[in-house]
N, C-alpha and C positions, 0 to 999 in steps of 0.2 A: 576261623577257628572258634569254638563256642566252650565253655568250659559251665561248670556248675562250680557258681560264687560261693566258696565260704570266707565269711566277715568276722566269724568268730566274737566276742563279746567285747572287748577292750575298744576297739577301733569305732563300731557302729554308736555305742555307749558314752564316749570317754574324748573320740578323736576323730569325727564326722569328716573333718578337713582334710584328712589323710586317704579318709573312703573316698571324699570328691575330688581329692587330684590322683588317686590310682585310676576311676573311672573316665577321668580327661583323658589317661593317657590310652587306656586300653580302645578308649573312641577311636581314636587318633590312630592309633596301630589296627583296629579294625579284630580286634577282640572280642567276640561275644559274649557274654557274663550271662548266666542263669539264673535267677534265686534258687533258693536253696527252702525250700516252705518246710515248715517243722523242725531246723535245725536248732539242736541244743548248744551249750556249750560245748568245745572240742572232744574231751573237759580237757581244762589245763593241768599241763603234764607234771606239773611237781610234785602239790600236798596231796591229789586227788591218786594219783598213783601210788603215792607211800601209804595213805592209809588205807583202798581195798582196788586191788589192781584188777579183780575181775569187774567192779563197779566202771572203772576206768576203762578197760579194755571195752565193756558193752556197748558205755557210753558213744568210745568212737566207732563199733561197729556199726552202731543204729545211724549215724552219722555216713558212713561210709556207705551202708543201704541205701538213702536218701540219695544219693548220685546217684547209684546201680542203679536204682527207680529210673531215673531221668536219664539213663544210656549216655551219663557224660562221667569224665574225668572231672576231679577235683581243682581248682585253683585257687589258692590262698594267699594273701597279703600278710600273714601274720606268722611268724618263727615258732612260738608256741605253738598253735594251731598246727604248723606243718607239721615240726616233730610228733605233736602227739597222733596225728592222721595215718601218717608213714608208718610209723612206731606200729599203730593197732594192725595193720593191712599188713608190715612184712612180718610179723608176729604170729599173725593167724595162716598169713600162706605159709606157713613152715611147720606149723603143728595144726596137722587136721584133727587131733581129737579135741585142741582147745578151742579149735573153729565149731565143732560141732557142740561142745559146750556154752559155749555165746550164743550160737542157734537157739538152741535151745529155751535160752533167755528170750531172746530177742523172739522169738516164736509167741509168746503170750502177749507181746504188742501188734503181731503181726506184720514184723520184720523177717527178711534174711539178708544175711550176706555171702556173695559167692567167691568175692575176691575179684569182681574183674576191673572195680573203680582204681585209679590211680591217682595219685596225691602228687600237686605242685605245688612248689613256692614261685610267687611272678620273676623270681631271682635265675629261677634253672629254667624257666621259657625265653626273657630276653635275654641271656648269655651264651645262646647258641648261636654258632655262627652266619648264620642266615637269616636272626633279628637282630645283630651285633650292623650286619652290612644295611639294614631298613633304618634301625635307628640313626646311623650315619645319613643315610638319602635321608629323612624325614624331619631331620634336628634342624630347624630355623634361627635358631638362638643358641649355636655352639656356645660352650662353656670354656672358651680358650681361654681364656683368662684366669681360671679358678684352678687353686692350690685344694683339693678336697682330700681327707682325712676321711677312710673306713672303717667304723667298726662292726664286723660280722656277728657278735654276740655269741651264745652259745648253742640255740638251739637249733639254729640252720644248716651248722658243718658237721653236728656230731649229735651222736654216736654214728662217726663216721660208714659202721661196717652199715645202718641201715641208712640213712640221708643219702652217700653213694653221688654224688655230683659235682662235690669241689673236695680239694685236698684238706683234709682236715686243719693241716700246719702253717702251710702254706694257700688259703685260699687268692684266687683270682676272680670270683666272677665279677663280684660288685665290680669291681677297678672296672675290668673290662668293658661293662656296661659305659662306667663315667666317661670312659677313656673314650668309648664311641662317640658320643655325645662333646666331645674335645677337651672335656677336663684332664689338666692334669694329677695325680692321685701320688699321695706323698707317703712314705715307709717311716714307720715307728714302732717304735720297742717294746709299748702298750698294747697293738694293735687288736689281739687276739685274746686281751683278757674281758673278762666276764664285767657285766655293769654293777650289778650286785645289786640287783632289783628283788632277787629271791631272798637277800639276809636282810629281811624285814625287821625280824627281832630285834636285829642287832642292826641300827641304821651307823651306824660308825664305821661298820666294814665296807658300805654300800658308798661311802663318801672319804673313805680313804682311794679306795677304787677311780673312783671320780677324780679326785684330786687329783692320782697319778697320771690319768691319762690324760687329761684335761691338760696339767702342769707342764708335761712333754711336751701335749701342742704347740700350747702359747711361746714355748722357749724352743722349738725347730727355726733353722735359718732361715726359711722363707713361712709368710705370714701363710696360716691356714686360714682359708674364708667359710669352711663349713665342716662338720664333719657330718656324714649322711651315715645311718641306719637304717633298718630294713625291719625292725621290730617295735613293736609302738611302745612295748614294755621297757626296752634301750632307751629308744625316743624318749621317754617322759624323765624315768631316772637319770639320763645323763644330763638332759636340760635342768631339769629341775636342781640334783644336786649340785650341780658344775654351780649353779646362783647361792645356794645354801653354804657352801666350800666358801667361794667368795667375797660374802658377808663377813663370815667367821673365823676365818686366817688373814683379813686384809688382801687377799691376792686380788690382781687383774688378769680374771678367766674370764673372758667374755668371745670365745668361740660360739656362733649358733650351733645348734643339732637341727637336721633335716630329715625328713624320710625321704627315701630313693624316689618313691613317687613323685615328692615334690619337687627334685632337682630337675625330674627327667619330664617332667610337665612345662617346665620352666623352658626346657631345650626344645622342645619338640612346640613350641609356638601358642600356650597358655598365658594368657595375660597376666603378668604379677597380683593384679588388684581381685584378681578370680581365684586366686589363693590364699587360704587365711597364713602367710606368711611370717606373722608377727603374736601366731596367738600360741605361745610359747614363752618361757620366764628370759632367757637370752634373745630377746629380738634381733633380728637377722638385718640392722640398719644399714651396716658397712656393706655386707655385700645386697642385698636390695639397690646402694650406691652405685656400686660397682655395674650391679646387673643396666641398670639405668642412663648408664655415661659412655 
């Protein structure tokens, strides 16, 4: 399988470590990854969209050319990214005069887009059943031991009517993933609210947020050893605030955050010390322990 790699800006920029244990893994599974030469940002789907949506919508179409170019479909590591890819591509296949007005645009770069690229998250490739049953044959370092905590974020599951892959309410895939790999995957009450990485302005909402979810962890009956996301924007805020929370209320929140890559790198037979494991504010000691014993 070969896809056309987008890295989108946060990850390559910000979280290298995260690019180099997705690329361990997709070796491993036998993935081929393309660059992507000339890609811009996605752009990212929040302020760029509210202040001029055709600016936005171009953005990702010229983006989405960029595959057409290369006869491959899209692969992304990054929730943002995916949303906004999806977002520009089911948007334009349902209105052809808005298509032809992007054209247009995109025509004085000498771009087009036809529609025939398609946009994934690595979430909706290995959560089909047939890398659900490889990841099980190919996982050398089951995770039987591990209690892991999901959190899906926001931009992966919804706007459900275009994402279209997991149940908006109710998602399963990640579990499913862990769960191949032998982790077992714990339910909580948090599970499905937002990190609050977008209320910047206001960083109090983004760490009340934290707090809650974070506070649930710690106090569920069996210890959690990890909680894995799948967003490097999650990834950061939740690690980062979950320590800033913990400073400044006195609490003991010391749950690590992981990205899925790095869990499933870890399973599938990647040396711990070939992962920067520890380069995050909650260092991952206890289970690093755990993984080691």
């Amino acid at each position: 399988m070969e896809y056309a790699f987008f890295l989108g800006c946060t990850i390559p920029l910000k979280l290298p470590h995260l690019e180099k244990a997705f690329r361990d893994v997709a070796s491993i599974l036998d993935v081929k990854l393309k660059e992507m030469d000339g890609v811009s940002c996605c752009p990212e789907p929040v302020s760029l969209q509210s202040l001029n949506i055709d600016t936005w919508m171009t953005l990702g179409a010229r983006n989405l050319a960029i595959a057409e170019k290369m006869g491959l479909d899209i692969l992304t590591i990054c929730s943002g990214c995916y949303e906004t890819l999806k977002t520009v591509s089911v948007l334009l296949e349902e209105d052809e005069k808005y298509l032809e007005k992007i054209n247009a645009i995109l025509k004085k770069i000498n771009y087009k887009y036809t529609g025939k690229t398609k946009v994934y998250h690595f979430v909706e490739i290995f959560s089909q059943p047939e890398w659900l049953d490889k990841l099980k044959e190919l996982a050398v370092k089951p995770l039987d031991d591990l209690n892991l905590a999901v959190h899906y974020g926001c931009h992966l599951i919804r706007p459900s009517k275009i994402m279209q892959f997991d149940h908006p309410e109710k998602p399963e895939k990640i579990d499913l993933i862990l769960e191949a790999l032998g982790a077992k995957t714990v339910d909580f009450a948090t599970k499905l609210e937002c990190c609050g990485y977008c209320a910047r302005l206001q960083e109090e909402i983004g760490e009340n947020l934290v707090e809650e979810k974070m506070t649930e962890l710690c106090e569920l009956e069996e210890e959690v050893d990890a909680l894995i996301a799948v967003c490097p924007a999650c990834t950061t805020q939740i690690d980062r605030k979950e320590k800033i929370v913990a400073r400044k209320k006195g609490k003991e929140l010391d749950i690590p955050v992981l990205y899925l890559a790095e869990i499933m790198a870890i399973a599938l037979g990647v040396e711990l010390e070939d992962l920067s494991l520890k380069q995050r504010s909650v260092k991952p000691n206890k289970l690093i322990e755990k993984l080691t014993t």
